[in-house]
C-alpha positions in Angstrom: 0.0 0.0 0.0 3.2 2.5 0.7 3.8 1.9 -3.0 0.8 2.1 -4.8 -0.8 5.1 -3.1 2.6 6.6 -4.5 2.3 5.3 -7.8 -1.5 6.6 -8.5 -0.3 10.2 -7.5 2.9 9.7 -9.7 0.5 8.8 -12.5 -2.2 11.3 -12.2 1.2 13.7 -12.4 2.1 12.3 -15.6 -0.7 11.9 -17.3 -1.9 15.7 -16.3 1.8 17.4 -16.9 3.3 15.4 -19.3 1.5 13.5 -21.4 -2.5 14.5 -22.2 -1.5 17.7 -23.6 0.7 16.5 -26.1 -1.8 13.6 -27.6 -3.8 15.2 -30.5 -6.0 12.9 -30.9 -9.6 14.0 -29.1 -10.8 10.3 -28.1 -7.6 9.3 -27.2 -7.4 12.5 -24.7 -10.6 11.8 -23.5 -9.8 8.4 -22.5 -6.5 10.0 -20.8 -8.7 12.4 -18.5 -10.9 9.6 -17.8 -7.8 7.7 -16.1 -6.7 10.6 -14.4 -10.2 10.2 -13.1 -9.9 6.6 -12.1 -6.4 6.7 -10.4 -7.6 9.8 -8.2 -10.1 7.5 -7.2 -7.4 4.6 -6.7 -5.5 6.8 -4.3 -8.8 7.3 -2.3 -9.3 3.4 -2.1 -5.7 3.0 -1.3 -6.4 5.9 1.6 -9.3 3.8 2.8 -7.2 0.8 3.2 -4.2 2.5 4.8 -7.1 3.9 7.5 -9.0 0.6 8.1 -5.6 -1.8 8.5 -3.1 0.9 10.3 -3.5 3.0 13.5 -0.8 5.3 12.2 -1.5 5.5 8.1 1.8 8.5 8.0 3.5 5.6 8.9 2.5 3.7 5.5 2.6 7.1 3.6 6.3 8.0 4.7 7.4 4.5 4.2 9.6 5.4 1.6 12.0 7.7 4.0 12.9 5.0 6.3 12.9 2.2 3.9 15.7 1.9 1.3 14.3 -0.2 -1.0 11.3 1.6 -1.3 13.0 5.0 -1.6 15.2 3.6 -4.5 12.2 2.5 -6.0 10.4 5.5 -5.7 13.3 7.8 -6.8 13.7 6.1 -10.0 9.4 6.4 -10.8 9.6 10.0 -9.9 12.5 10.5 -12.1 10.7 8.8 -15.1 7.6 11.4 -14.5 9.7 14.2 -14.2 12.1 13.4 -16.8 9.8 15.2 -19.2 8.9 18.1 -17.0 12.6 19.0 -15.9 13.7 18.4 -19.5 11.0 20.2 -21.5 9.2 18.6 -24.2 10.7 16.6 -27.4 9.9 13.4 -29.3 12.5 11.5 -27.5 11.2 12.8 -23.9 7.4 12.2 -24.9 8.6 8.7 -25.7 9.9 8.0 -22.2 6.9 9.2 -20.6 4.8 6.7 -22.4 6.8 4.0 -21.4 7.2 5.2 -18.4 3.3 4.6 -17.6 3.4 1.3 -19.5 5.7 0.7 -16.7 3.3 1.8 -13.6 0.7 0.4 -15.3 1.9 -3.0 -16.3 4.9 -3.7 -13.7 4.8 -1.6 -10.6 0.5 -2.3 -10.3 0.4 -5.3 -11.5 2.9 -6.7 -9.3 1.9 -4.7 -6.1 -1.6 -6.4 -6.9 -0.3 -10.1 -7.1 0.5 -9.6 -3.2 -3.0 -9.3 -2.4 -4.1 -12.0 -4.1 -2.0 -14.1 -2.5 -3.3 -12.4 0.8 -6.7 -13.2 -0.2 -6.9 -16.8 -1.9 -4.2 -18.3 0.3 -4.1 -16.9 3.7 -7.7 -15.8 3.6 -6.8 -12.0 4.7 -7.6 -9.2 3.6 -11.0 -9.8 1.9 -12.1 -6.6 1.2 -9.3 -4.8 0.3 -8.5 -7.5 -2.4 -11.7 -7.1 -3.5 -11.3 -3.2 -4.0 -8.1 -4.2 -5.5 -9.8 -6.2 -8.3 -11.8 -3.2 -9.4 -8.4 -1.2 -9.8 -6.8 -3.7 -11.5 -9.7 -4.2 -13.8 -8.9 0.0 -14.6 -4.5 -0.5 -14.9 -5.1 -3.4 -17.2 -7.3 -0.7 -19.3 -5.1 1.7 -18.7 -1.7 -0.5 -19.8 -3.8 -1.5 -23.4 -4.1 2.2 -24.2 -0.5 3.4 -23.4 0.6 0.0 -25.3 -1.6 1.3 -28.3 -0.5 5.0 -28.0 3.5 3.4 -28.0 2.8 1.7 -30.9 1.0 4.5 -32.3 4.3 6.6 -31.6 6.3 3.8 -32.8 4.3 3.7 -36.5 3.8 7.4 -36.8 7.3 8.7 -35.7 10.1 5.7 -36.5 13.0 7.9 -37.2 12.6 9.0 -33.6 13.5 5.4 -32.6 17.1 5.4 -33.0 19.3 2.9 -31.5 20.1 5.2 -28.7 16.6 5.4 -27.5 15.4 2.4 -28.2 18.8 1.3 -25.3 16.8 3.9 -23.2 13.5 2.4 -23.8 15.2 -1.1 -22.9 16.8 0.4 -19.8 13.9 1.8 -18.2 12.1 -1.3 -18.8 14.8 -3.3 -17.4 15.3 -0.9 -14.1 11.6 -0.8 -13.3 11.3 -4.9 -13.5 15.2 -5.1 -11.6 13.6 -2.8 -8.9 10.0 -4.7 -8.8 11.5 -8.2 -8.6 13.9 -5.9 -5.9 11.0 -4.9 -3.8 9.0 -8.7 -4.1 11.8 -10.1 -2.4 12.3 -7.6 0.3 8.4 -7.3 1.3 7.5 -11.0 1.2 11.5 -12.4 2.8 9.6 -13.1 6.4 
């Protein structure tokens, strides 16, 4: 939960700052400000969880200064959706913010969700919340097919932006986000 409350604000970020204003296409914009929609209301669920299953929910919120796996995680997602912003807009830097969602929507959610499933179905905890937790996966699957589409899209459209060099980026951030999810697996599930 320390995570993916983080995550939903990082998206809404991107989305809103980095990304909806530079799709042209009106549906496809709509469909962006209809996620921003639905992870504002994922960080509300993930607030209602953090109140129901801790007495002190700053403790789950500020998890990320006192543990450093989380905090490496976190620095390296708040880098990706501030890569754009602190480096102004190009091809190249639209490019990483797409795939920089694919990767909160596909890796970081998907992976944090696979913990409460196993809550849920093997341990029989957690009922509720895994049930919440269905409905917002049911919205990042959604939301990983459009940013896949709008990639490809990007990919089609604007090929001699894919040079070697940034296609090794595209690689690396895809390769850092799994390194530190498979990172952060290990280190919340080792007891």
């Amino acid at each position: 939960l320390a995570f993916l409350t983080n995550l939903d604000g990082l998206a809404v970020e991107n989305l809103t700052f980095n990304i909806v204003e530079h799709i042209t296409d009106y549906t496809v914009q709509q469909c962006i400000y209809r996620q921003i929609y639905e992870e504002a209301n994922h960080v509300d669920a993930y607030d209602k969880m953090i109140r129901q299953y801790y007495a002190d929910p700053r403790e789950i919120y500020f998890l990320h200064e006192s543990d450093e796996i989380l905090r490496k995680k976190n620095d390296f997602v708040l880098a990706q959706a501030m890569a754009m912003r602190d480096g102004g807009y190009s091809p190249e830097n639209f490019i990483y913010a797409v795939v920089s969602n694919i990767c909160l929507e596909l890796i970081y959610f998907h992976s944090g969700f696979s913990l409460f499933f196993i809550l849920a179905k093997l341990h029989r905890k957690m009922l509720g919340a895994c049930e919440m937790i269905q409905y917002i996966q049911r919205d990042e699957k959604s939301h990983g097919i459009l940013f896949s589409d709008i990639f490809l899209t990007l990919f089609q459209e604007n090929r001699n932006v894919f040079t070697p060099r940034v296609i090794s980026n595209i690689r690396n951030i895809f390769e850092t986000s799994t390194e530190l999810e498979i990172s952060w697996g290990q280190h919340i599930i080792s007891e």
